[in-house]
N, C-alpha and C positions, 0 to 999 in steps of 0.2 A: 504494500500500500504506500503511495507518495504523499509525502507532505502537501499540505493546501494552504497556505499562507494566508493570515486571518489581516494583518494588522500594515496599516499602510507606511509606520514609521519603522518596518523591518528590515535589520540592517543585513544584508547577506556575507558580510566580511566584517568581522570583529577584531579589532586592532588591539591585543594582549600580553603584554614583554615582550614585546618588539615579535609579534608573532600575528599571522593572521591566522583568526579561525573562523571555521565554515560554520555560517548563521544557521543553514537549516541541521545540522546535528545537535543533539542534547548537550548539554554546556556539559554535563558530566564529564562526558567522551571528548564533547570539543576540548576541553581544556587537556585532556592528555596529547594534543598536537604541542603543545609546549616542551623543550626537552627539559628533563629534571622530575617531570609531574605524569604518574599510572596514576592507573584507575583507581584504586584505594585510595593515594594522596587529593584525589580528584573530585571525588564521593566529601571526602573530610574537607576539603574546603570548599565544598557547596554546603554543608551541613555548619561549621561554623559563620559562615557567611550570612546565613537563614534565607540558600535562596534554591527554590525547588530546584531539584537536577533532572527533574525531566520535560523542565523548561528549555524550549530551543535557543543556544545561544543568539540568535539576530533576534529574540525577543526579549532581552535583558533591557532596562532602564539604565540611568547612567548610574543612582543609586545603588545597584546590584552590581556592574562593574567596577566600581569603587569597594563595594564592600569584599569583591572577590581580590584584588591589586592588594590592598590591606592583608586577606589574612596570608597571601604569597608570600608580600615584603616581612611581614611581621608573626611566622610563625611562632614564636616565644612569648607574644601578648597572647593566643590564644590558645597556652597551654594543650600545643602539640605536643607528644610526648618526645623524649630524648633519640628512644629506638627508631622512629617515623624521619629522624633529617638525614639525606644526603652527606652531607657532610659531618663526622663526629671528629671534636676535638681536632679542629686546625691545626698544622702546622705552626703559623706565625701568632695567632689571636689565643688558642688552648680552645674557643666556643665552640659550640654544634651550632648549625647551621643548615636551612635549606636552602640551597642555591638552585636558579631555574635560566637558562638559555643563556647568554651569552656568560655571563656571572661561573655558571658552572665548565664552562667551555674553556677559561681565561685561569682559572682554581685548577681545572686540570692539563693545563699547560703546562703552569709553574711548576706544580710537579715531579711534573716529567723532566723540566728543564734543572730542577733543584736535584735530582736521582744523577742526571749527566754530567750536571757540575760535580758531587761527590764523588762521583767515578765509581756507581757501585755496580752490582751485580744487573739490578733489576734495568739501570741506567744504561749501561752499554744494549741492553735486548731491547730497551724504547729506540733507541738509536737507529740498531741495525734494524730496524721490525721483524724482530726475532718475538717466538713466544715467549713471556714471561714467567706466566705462574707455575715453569714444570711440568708442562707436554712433553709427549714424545715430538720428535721433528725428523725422527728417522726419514719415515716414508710418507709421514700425513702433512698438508700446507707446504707444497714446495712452492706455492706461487702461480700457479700457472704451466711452470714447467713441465715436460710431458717428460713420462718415469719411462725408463726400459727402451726399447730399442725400435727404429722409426721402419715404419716398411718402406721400402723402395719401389 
């Protein structure tokens, strides 16, 4: 069954952390076009929000977009729990933290670049884009490369 568009000030592109999301899906859903934000984190800031999630995002007020930007920037006012943030215990800060789209993008840059500067283990495998976390790499992810012997 398709959507029937009730409401003449319905936005079909909703403008959200520097992200667009598609007006006719459920704000629940739409909002996991955001990276950093599933469906669970997604549910829980429509629910601290107080704003139905099975409201189509292009039919949000600007009151409800405000109140969704809020509890994003400021998950720690709304006593999201510790386990729920992306980010635990920073690096440079020691806080937790949920970070969403570019924020998380720039966090896990440094990272990688902080790992390369130390010269460690994990740091040399960001590098060469090698597996990290202790894969085999005998025979599996060569790349692309074609394994064994080419027919003629």
């Amino acid at each position: 069954m398709s959507y029937v568009q009730k409401d003449e000030n319905f936005q079909h592109i909703l403008r959200l952390e520097n992200t667009n999301l598609i007006g006719k899906r459920k704000i629940a859903f739409a909002l996991t076009q955001i990276k950093g934000i599933g469906r669970r984190f997604a549910f829980l800031i429509c629910k601290n929000a107080g704003v139905n999630p099975n409201l189509r995002a292009g039919e949000l007020n600007v009151e409800q977009v405000e109140a969704i930007t809020d509890v994003i920037e400021n998950t720690e006012k709304y006593n999201i729990p510790r386990w729920f943030m992306n980010r635990l215990d920073d690096f440079k800060t020691g806080k937790s933290a949920h970070l969403v789209a570019s924020s998380l993008d720039n966090s896990l840059r440094e990272d990688f670049e902080r790992l390369k500067k130390i010269r460690c283990e994990r740091g040399f495998r960001h590098a060469f884009g090698l597996r990290v976390r202790g894969q085999h790499t005998k025979t599996t992810g060569r790349g692309g490369r074609t394994a064994g012997l080419a027919k003629v």
